[in-house]
C-alpha positions as CSV (number, residue, x, y, z in Angstrom):
1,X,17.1,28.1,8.0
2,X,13.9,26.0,7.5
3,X,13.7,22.6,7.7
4,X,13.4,20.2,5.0
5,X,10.1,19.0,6.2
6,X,8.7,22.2,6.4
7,X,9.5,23.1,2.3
8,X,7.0,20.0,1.8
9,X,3.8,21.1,1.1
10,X,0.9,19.7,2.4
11,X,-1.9,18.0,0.9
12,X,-5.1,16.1,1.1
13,X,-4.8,12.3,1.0
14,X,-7.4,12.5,-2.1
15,X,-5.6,14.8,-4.1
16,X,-2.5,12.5,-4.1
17,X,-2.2,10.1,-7.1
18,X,-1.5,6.2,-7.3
19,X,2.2,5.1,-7.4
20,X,3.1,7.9,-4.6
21,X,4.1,7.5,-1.1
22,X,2.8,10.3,1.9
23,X,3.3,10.4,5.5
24,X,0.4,11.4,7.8
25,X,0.6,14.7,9.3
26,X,-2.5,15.1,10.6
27,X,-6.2,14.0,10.7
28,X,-9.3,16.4,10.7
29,X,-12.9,15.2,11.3
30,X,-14.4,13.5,14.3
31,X,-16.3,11.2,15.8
32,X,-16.8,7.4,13.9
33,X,-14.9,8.3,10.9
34,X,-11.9,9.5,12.7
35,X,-12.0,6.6,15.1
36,X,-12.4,4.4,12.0
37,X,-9.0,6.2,10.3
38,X,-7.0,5.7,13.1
39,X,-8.1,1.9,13.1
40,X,-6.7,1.3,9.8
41,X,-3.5,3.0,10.9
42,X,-3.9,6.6,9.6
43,X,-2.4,7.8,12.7
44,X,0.5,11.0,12.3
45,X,3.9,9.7,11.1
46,X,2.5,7.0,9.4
47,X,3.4,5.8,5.7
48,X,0.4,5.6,3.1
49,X,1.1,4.3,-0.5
50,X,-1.6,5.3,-3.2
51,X,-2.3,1.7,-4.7
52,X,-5.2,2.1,-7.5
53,X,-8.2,3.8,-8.1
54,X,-11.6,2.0,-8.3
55,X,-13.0,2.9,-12.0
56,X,-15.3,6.1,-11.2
57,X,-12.2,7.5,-9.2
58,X,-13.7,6.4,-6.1
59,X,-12.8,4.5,-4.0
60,X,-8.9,4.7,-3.2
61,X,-6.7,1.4,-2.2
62,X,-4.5,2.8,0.0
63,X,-1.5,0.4,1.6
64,X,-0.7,1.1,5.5
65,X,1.4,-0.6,7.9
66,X,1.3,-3.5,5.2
67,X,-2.4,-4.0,4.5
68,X,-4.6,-2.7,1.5
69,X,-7.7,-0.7,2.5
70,X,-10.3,1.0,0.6
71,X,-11.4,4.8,1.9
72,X,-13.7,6.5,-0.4
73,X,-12.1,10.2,-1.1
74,X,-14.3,12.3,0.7
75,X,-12.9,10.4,3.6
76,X,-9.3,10.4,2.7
77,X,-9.7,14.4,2.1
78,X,-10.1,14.3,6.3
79,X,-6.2,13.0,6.2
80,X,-3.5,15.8,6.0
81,X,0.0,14.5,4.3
82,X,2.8,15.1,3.1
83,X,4.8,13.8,0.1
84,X,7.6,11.6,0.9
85,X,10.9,12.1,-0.5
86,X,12.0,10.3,-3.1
């Protein structure tokens, strides 16, 4: 029997909309801008809320570990979730 975690689908962090809670599965990309993710706390496991969207869609707030960031979305699609249970 699977597990409940793996009937969760995964997702891009820029596909998922404000008001909604993902954990971090995974991070793609290299170099800087993955260096710069994990800085801000995108690191596997962690908790990301979707705050607001700037006006153009771009960029994201995103709250991590308790502090509000802003990652424009072609950055965020580098962060693999998954949707937390509600």
């Amino acid at each position: 029997m699977p597990s409940t975690d793996d009937e969760v689908p995964l997702v891009r962090l820029d596909e998922v909309q404000p008001g909604r809670r993902v954990k971090v599965v995974h991070l793609k990309g290299r170099g800087r801008l993955r260096r710069r993710l994990l800085a801000v706390g995108m690191v596997p496991g962690a908790i990301v809320e979707v705050l607001r969207m700037a006006p153009l869609d771009d960029p994201v707030e995103y709250r991590v570990k308790g502090t509000d960031y802003s990652i424009r979305r072609c950055d965020a699609h580098l962060v693999v979730v998954r949707f937390e249970e509600d």
